[in-house]
C-alpha positions as CSV (number, residue, x, y, z in Angstrom):
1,X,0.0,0.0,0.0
2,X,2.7,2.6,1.1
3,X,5.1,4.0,-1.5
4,X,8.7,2.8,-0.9
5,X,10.3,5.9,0.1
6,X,13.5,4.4,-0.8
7,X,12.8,3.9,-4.2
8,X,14.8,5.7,-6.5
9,X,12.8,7.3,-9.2
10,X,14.4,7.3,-13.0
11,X,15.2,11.0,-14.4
12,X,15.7,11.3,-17.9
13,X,17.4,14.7,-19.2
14,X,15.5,17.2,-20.7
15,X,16.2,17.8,-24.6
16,X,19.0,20.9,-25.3
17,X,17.8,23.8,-27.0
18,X,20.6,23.8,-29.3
19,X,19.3,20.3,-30.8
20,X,16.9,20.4,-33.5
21,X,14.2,18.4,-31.5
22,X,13.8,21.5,-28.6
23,X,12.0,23.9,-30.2
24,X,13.1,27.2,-29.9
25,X,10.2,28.9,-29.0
26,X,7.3,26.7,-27.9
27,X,4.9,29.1,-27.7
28,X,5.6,30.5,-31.1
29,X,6.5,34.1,-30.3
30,X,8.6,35.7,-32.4
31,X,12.0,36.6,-30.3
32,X,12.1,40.2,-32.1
33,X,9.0,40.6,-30.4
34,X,9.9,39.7,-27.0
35,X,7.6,40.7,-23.6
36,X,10.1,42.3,-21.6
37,X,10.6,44.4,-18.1
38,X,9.2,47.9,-18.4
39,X,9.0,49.0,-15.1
40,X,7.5,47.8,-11.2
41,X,4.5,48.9,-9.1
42,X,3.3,48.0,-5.7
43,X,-0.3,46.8,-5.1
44,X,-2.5,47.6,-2.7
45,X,-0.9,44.9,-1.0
46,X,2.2,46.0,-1.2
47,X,3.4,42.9,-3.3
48,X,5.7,44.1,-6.7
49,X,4.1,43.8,-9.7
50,X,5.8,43.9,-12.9
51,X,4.7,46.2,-15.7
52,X,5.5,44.7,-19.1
53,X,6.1,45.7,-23.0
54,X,2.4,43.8,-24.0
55,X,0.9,45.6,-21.6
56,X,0.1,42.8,-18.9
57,X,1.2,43.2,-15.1
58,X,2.6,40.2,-13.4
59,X,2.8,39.8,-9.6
60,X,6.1,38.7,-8.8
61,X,6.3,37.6,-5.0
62,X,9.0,36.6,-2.9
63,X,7.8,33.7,-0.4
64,X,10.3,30.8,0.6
65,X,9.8,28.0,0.1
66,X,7.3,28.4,-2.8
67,X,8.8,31.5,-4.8
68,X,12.2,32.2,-4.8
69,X,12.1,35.8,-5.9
70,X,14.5,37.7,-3.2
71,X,15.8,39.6,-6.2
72,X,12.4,41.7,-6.5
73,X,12.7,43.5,-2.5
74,X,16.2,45.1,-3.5
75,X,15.9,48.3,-5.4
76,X,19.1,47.9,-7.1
77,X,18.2,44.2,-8.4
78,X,14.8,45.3,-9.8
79,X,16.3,48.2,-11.7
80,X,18.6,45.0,-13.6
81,X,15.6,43.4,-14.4
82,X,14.2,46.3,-16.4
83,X,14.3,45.4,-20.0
84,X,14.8,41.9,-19.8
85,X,12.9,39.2,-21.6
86,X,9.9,37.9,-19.5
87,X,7.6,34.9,-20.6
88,X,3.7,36.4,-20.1
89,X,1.2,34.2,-19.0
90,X,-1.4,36.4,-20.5
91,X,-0.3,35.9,-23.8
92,X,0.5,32.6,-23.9
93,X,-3.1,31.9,-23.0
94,X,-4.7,34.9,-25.4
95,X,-2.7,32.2,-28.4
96,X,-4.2,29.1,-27.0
């Protein structure tokens, strides 16, 4: 009935995305079109939100141990973040 907690369970590595069989860009956006990083707000709730290029917001929250974010409550490490690429959710589901 119980679940060997001994047992090893079999890993198989994930495909390289220089090989031809990872697709580059699996939800079909064009890279020259890229979401990035625009800029951060708080909420009401005082959790950071970033702004990005397509015009979505997306909550990013730092809260061990289920996001890892400690890089969005330091100023300095935000400002860094501004302008980089950032996979939107909202898009990804407006294609679907």
């Amino acid at each position: 009935m119980g679940r060997d907690l001994l047992h090893k369970n079999e890993e198989r590595t994930s495909l390289n995305k220089d090989l031809p069989e990872s697709e580059q860009n699996p939800d079909g956006r064009d890279q020259s079109t890229a979401v990035v990083i625009i800029g951060f707000h708080q909420d009401d709730d005082r959790h950071w939100v970033a702004e990005l290029s397509c015009g979505h917001t997306q909550h990013l929250r730092h809260q061990p141990p289920w996001q890892s974010r400690a890089w969005v409550l330091d100023p300095a490490r935000r400002l860094e973040k501004i302008g980089q690429p950032f996979a939107c959710g909202w898009c990804a589901q407006e294609r679907e």
